[in-house]
C-alpha positions as CSV (number, residue, x, y, z in Angstrom):
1,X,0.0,0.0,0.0
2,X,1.6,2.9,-0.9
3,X,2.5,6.0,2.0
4,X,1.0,8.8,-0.4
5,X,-1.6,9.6,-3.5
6,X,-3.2,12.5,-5.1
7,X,-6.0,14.1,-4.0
8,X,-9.2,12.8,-3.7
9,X,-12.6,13.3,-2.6
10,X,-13.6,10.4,-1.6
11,X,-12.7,7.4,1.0
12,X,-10.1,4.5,0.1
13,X,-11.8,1.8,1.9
14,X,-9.4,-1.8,3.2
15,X,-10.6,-5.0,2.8
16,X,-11.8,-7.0,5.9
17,X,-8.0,-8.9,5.9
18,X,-6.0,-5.4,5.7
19,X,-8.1,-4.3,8.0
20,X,-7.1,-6.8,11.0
21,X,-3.7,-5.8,10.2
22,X,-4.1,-2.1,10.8
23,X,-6.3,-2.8,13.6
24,X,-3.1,-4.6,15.6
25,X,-1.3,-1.6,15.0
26,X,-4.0,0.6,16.3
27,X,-4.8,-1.4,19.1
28,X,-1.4,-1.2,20.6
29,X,-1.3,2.1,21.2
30,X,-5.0,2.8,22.4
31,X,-4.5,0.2,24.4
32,X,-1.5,2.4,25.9
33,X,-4.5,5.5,26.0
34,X,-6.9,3.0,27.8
35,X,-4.7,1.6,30.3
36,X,-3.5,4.7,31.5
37,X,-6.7,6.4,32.3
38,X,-7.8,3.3,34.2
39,X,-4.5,2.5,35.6
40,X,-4.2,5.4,37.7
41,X,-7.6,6.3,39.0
42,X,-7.7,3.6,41.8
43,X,-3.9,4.2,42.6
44,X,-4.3,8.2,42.8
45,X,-5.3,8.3,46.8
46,X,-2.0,6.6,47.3
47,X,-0.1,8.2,45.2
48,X,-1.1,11.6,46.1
49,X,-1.0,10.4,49.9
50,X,2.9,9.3,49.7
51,X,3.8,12.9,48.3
52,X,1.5,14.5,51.0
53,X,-0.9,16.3,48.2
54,X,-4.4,14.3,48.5
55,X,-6.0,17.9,48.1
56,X,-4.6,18.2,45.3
57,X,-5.7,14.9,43.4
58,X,-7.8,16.5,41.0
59,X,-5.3,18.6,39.6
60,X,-2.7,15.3,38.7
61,X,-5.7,14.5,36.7
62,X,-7.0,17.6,35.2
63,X,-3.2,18.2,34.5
64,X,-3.4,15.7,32.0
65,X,-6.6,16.4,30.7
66,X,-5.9,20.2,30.2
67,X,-3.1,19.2,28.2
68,X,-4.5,16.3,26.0
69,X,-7.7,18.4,25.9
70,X,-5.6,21.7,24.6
71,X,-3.4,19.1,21.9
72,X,-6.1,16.9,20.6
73,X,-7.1,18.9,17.4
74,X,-3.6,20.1,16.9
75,X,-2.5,15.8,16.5
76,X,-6.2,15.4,14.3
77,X,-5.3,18.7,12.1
78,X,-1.7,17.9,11.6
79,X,-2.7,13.9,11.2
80,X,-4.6,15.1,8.0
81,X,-1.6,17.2,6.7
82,X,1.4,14.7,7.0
83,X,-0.4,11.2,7.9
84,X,-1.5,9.1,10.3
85,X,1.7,6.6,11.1
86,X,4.1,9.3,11.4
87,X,1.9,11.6,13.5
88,X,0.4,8.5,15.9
89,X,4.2,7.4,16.6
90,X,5.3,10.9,17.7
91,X,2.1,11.3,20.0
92,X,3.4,7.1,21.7
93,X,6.6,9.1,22.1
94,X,5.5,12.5,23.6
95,X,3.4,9.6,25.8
96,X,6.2,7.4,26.6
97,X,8.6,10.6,27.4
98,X,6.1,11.9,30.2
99,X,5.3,8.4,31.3
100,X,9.1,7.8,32.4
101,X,9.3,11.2,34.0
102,X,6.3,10.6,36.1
103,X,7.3,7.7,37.8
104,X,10.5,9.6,39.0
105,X,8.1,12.5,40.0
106,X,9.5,12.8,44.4
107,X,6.5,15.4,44.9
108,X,3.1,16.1,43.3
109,X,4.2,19.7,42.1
110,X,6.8,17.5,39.7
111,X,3.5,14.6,38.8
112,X,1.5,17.2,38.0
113,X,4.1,18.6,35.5
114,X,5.0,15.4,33.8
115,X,1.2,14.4,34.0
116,X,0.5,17.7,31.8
117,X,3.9,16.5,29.5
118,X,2.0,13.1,29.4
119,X,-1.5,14.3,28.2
120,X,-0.1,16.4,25.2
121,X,1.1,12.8,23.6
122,X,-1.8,10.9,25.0
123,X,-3.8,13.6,23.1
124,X,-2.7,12.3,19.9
125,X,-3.3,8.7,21.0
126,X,-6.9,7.3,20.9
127,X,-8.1,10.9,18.2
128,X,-5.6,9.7,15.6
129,X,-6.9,5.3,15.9
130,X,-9.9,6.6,16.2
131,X,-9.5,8.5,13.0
132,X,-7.4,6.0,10.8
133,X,-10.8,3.8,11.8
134,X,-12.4,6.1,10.0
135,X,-10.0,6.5,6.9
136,X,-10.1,2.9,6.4
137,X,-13.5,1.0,7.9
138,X,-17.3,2.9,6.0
139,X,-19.4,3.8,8.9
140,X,-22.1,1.3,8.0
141,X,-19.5,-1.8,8.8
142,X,-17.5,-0.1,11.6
143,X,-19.6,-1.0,13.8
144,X,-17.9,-4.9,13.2
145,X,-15.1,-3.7,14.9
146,X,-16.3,-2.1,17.4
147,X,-15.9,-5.5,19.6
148,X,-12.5,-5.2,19.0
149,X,-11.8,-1.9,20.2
150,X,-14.4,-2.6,23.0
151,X,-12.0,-6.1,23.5
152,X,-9.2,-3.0,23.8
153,X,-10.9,-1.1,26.4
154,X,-12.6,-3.6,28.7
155,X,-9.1,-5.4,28.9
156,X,-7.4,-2.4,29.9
157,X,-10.4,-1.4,31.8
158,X,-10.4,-4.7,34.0
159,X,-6.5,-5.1,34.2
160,X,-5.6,-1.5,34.5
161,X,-7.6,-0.6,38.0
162,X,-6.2,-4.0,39.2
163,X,-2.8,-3.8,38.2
164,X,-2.9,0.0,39.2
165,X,-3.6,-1.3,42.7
166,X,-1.1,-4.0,43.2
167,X,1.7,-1.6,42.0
168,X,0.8,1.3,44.5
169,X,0.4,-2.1,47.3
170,X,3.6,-3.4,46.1
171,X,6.3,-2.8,43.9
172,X,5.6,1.0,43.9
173,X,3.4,3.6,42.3
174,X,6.2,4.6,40.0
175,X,6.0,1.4,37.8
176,X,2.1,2.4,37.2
177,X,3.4,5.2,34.8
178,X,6.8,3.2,33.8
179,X,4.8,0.2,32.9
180,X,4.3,2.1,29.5
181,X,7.4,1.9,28.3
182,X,7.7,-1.6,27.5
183,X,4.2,-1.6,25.8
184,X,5.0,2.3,23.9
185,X,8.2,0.4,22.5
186,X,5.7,-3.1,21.0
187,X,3.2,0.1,20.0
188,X,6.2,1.9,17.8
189,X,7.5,-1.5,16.6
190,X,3.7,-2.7,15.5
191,X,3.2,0.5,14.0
192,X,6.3,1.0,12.0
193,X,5.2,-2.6,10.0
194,X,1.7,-2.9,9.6
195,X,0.1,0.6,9.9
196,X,1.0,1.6,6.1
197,X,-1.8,3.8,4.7
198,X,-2.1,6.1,1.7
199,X,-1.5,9.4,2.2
200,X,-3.4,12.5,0.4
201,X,-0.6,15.4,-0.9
202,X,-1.7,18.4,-0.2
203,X,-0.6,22.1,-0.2
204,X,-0.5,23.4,3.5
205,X,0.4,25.6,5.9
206,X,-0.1,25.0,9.3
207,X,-2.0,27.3,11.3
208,X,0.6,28.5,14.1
209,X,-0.8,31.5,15.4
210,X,-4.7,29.5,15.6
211,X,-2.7,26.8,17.5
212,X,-1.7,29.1,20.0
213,X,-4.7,30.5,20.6
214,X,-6.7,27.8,21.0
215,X,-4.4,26.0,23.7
216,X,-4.3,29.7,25.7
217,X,-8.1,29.7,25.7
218,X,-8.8,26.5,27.2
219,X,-5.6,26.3,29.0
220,X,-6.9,29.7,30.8
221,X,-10.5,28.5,31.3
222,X,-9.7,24.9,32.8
223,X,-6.9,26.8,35.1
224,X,-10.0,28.9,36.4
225,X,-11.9,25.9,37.2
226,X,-9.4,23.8,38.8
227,X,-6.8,26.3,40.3
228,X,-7.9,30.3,40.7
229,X,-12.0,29.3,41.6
230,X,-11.3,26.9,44.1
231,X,-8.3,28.6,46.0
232,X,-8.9,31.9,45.2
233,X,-12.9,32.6,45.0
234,X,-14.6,31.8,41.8
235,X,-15.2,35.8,41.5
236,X,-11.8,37.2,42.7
237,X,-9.6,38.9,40.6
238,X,-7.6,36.3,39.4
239,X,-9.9,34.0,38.6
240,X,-12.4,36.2,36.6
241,X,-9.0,37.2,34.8
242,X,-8.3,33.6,33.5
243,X,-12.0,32.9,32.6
244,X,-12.6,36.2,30.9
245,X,-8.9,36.1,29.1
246,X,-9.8,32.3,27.9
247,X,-12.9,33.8,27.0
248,X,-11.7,36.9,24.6
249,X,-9.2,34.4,23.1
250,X,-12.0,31.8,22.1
251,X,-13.7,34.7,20.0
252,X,-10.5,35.5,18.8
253,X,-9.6,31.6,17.4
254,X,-13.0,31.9,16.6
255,X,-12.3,35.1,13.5
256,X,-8.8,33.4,13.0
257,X,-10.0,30.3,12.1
258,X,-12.4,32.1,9.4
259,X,-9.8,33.7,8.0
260,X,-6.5,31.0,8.0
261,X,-5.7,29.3,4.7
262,X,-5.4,25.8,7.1
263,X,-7.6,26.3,9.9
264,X,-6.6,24.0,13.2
265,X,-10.7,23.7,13.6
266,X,-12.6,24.5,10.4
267,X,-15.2,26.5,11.3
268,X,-17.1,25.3,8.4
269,X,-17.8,22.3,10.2
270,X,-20.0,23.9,12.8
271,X,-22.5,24.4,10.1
272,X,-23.1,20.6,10.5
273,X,-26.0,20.4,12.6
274,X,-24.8,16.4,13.7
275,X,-21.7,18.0,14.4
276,X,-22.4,20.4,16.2
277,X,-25.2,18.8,18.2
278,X,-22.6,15.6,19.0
279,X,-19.8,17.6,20.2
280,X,-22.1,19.7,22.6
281,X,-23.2,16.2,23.8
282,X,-19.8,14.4,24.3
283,X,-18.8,17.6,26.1
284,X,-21.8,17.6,28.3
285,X,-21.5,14.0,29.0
286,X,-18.0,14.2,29.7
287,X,-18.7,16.5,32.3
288,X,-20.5,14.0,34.4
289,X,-18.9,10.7,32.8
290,X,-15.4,11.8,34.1
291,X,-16.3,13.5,37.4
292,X,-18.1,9.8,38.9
293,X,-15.3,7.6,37.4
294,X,-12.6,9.2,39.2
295,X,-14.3,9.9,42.7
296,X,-15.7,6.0,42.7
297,X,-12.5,5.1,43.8
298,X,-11.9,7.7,46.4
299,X,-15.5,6.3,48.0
300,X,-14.1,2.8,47.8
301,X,-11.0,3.8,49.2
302,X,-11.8,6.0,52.0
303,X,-15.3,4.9,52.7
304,X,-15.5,1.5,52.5
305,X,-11.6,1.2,53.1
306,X,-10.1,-0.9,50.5
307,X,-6.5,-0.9,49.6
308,X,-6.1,0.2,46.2
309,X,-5.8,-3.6,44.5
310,X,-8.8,-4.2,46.0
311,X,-10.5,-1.1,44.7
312,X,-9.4,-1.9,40.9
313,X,-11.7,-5.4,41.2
314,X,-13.8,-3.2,42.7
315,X,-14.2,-1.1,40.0
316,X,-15.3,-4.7,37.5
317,X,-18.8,-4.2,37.5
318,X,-18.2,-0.9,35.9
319,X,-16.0,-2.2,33.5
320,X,-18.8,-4.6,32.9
321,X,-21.5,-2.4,32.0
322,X,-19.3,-0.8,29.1
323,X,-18.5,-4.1,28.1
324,X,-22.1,-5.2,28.1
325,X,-23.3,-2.3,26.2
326,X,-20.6,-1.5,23.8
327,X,-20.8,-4.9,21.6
328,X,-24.5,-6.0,21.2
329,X,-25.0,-1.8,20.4
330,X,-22.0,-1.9,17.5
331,X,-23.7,-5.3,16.3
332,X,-27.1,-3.6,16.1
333,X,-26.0,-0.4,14.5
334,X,-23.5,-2.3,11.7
335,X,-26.9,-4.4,11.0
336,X,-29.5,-2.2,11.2
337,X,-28.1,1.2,10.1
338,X,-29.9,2.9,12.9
339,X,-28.5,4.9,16.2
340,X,-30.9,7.1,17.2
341,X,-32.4,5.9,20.1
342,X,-29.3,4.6,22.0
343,X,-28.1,8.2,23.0
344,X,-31.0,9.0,24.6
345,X,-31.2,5.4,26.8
346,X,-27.2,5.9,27.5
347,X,-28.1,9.6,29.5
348,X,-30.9,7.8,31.5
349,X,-29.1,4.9,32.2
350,X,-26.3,7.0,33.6
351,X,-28.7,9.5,35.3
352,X,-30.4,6.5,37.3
353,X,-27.0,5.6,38.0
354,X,-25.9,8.9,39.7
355,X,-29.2,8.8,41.7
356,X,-28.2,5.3,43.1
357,X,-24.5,6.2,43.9
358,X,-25.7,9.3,45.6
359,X,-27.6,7.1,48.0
360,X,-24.4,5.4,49.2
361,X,-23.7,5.9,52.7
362,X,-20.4,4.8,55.0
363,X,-22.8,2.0,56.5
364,X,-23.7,1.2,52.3
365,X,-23.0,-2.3,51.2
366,X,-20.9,-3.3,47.8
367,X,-23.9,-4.6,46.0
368,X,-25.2,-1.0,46.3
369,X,-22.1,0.2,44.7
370,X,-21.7,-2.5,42.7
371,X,-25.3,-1.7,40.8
372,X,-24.6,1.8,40.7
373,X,-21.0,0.8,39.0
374,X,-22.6,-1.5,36.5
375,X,-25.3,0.8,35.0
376,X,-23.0,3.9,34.7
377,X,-20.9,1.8,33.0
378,X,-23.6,0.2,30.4
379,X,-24.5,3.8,30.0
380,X,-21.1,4.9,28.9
381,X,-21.4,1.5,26.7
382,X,-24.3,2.3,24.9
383,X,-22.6,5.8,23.6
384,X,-19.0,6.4,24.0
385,X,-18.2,4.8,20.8
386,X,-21.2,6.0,18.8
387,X,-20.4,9.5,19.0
388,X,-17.6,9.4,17.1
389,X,-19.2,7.3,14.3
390,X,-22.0,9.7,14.2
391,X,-19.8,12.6,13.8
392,X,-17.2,10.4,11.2
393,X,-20.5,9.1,9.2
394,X,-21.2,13.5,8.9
395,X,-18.6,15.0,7.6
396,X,-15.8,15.1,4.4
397,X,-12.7,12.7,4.4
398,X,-10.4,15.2,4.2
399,X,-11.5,16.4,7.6
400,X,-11.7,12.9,9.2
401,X,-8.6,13.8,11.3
402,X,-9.9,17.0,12.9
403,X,-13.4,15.7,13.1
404,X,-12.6,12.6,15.3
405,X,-10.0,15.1,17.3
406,X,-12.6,17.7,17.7
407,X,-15.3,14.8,19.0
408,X,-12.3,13.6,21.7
409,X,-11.3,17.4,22.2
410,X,-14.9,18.4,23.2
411,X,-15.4,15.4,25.6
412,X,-12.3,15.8,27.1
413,X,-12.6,19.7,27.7
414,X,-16.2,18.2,29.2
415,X,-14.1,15.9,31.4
416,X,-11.5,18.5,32.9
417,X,-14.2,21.0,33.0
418,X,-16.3,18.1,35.3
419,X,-13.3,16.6,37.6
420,X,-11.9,20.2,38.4
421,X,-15.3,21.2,39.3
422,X,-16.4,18.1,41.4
423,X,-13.1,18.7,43.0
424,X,-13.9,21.7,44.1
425,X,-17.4,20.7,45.6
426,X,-15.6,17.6,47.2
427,X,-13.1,19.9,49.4
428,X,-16.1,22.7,49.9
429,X,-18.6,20.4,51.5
430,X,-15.9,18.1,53.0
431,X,-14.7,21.3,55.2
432,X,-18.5,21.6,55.5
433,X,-18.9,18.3,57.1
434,X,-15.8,18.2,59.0
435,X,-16.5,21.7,61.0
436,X,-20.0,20.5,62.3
437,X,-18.7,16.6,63.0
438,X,-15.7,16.7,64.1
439,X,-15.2,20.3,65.1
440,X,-12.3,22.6,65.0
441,X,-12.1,23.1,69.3
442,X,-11.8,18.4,68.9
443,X,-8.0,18.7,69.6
444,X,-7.6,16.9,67.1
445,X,-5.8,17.1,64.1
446,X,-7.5,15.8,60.8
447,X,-4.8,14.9,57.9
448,X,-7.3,14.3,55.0
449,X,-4.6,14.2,52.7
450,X,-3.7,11.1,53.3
451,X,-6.2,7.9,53.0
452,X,-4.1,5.5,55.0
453,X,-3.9,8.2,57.8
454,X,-7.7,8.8,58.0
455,X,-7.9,4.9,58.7
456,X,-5.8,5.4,61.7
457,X,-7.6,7.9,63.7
458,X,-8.9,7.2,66.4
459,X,-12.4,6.6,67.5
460,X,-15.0,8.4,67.1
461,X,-12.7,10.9,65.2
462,X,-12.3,8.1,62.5
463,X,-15.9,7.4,61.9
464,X,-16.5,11.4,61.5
465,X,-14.0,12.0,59.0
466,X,-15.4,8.8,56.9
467,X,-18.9,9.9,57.4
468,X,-17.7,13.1,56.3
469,X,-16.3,12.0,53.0
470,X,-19.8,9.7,52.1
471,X,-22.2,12.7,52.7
472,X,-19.6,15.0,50.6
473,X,-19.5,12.4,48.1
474,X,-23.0,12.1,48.1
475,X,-23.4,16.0,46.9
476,X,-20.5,15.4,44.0
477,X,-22.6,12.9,42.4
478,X,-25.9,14.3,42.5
479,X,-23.9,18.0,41.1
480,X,-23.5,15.2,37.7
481,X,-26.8,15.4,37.7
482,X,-28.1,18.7,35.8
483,X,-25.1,18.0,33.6
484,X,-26.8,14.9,32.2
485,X,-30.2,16.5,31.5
486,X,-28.4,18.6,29.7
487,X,-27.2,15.9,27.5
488,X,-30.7,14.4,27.8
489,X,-32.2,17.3,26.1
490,X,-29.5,17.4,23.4
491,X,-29.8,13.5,22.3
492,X,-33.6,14.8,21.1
493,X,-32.1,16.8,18.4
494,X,-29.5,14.1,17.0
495,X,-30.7,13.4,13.2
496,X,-29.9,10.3,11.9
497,X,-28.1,10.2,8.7
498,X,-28.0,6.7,7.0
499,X,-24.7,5.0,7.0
500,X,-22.0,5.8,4.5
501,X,-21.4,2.0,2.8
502,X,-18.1,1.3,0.5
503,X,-20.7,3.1,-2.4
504,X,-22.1,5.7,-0.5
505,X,-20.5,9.4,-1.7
506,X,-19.0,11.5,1.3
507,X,-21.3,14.8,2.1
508,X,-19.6,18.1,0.7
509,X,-17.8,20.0,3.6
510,X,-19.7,22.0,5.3
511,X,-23.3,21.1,4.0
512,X,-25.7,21.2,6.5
513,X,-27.0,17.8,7.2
């Protein structure tokens, strides 16, 4: 196959063979993507713990999300200029390069640096297999191989939390991010060999001064969410700075992007009414999707006192539902041609969900949690692959990179929007809770930086402090809660295109559909 072509209109589409083989490239390195974000959740409390910074476990995560967030339609725009392969192996090695530094992170200042360093390459990651999906499977059979990228994520879904926990128990936290290596270096090898696609020429410049913009915009808006509103008043100075800065410099991508020869984001794409509609959902529903997958740990963790290993198999039935969800829905949609309705049962499944995990108590048993687990995660099943197909199946193949990075980008930006503000509602309320349980005349000092610690206190000051964390969790998931009737509201206006087949002409950009 060769590495380049002339330009064309329309799709080259692989046979089902060639297909397997560019799959086993792809899957290498999303694996790499989907072991990481699971990996880590269940061993954050004891990371963050050993480098005395538990308050400040949402930033190691929205760290990485800020800076995958900010990258992610830079890797999709520049993917469509130069190529997949050669784009996808620098993002494993951006990846790889901030995995090694975090493991020698020796305080969480340093983690949440080479977390940041980390995200940039893992923003290129899962956009650009997600993309070369696109360039090489029609929408209408995609959804074929949606069991083997669902294969991809439960597997790194049900080992990562595990493994994640016996590292942190055992040989260390630090092999949790060094752990990549060895799998990056299979990803670059696989790569290099099988993921050979054609290439379109084109004439390009790249949009410099756009990219700038746009990762000093939502750089500046997630910073006031997770840093200046939280520790310095969401209306003090500093904060309303960042916000309305990151605000002027989104109106100001906004007119360079209408004017740049080779616009990072086409705005022409927003005239798409399915695009447009999808992205505002994944962003809405990465808001609360992100928020109660990270603090379901923490309540495992700290309320119903498992070690971290134990919290990963805790964390199964969640893994479950996704699993459960994500294949029969792909089989349906590759059969039937028709999506329409699974959106809209994905935001009440989850909804239901956040109602049940809001009930949970410190006196709460696991099958509680373990049903709450399981339909979140059949509600993230029944969607979190579909988006993207829906957006893919909308627009022109010569945007197919920056359309699947912009679907990614959108949830993402949902996702550190969502984690720093259910942060910040966890340490309000949890100050809350702690000043009328266990006092500040008790004598006693309260270290809730550090989960092991908080298991140590002693009695009743123990039972306070865990009581304390149950009822603040209880407000962080119901706060998910508006966020997915948002999302409820915006599945109504989803039109369903048919399915693009190997016959089926691509829609001229920018057509309203």
């Amino acid at each position: 196959m060769s590495e380049t072509q002339t330009e064309s209109t329309e799709p080259v589409y692989f046979s089902h063979r060639q297909i397997l083989v560019i799959l086993a490239g792809l899957m290498t390195g999303m694996f790499l993507a989907a072991l990481d974000q699971s990996i880590v959740g269940t061993a954050l409390p004891r990371i963050t713990s050993e480098l005395h910074g538990l308050s400040k476990l949402s930033w190691v995560v929205t760290a990485y999300l800020l800076a995958s967030t900010a990258s992610t339609p830079l890797w999709g725009k520049i993917s469509d200029l130069y190529g997949r392969r050669l784009i996808f192996q620098a993002a494993i090695i951006t990846f790889l390069v901030g995995s090694l530094l975090c493991g020698f992170a020796r305080n969480i200042d340093e983690l949440i640096a080479f977390r940041a360093l980390q995200g940039i390459g893992g923003g290129g990651l899962m956009a650009l297999a997600l993309a070369t999906l696109g360039d090489v499977i029609p929408p209408r059979e995609r959804g074929r191989y949606m069991g083997y990228m669902g294969a991809v994520f439960g597997s790194a879904s049900v080992l990562g939390p595990v493994l994640g926990g016996w590292l942190a128990d055992g040989p260390g936290w630090e092999w949790i991010f060094w752990l990549n290596v060895p799998i990056g270096i299979v990803a670059l090898v696989v790569t290099s060999y099988v993921l050979k696609l054609p290439h379109v020429r084109r004439e390009h410049t790249i949009d410099w001064l756009g990219a700038g913009v746009l990762v000093s915009s939502v750089s500046s808006v997630l910073l006031y969410t997770a840093w200046a509103g939280p520790e310095h008043g969401w209306l003090s100075n500093p904060s309303l700075s960042l916000l309305c800065g990151g605000l002027l410099l989104a109106v100001i991508f906004i007119l360079i992007e209408r004017r740049a020869s080779e616009p990072i984001l086409p705005m022409e794409l927003f005239s798409n009414s399915v695009f447009s509609i999808t992205n505002a959902l994944g962003m809405v529903f990465g808001i609360a999707m992100f928020g109660a997958i990270i603090f379901v740990p923490l309540y495992l963790q700290i309320v119903m006192e498992m070690s971290p290993t134990k919290s990963g198999l805790g964390m199964v039935p969640m893994v479950a539902g996704m699993f459960s969800a994500s294949i029969p829905t792909g089989i349906y949609v590759s059969k039937t041609g028709h999506y329409r309705y699974f959106p809209i049962a994905s935001t009440i499944f989850v909804a239901g969900a956040l109602l049940l995990l809001s009930t949970l108590n410190a006196d709460s048993s696991y099958l509680n949690v373990g049903i709450g687990m399981f339909a979140l995660g059949f509600g993230l099943g029944l969607t979190m692959q579909l988006l993207t197909l829906i957006v893919q199946n909308s627009v022109d193949v010569r945007h197919m990179g920056v359309a699947t990075s912009t679907v990614t980008f959108f949830r993402n930006l949902g996702g550190a929007f969502g984690t720093a503000v259910f942060g910040a509602v966890l340490n309000s309320r949890l100050a809350h809770h702690l000043e009328n349980s266990v006092g500040s005349g008790s004598g006693t000092s309260v270290n809730t930086n550090d989960a092991t610690a908080i298991h140590l206190l002693p009695e009743p000051i123990r039972t306070h402090v865990i009581d304390a964390f149950a009822l603040s969790l209880h407000e962080v998931f119901l706060t998910a809660l508006p966020f997915v009737g948002i999302a409820f509201v915006l599945t109504l206006f989803i039109k369903e295109l048919p399915l693009r087949s190997r016959s089926t002409p691509v829609p001229a950009a920018g057509t309203d559909v």
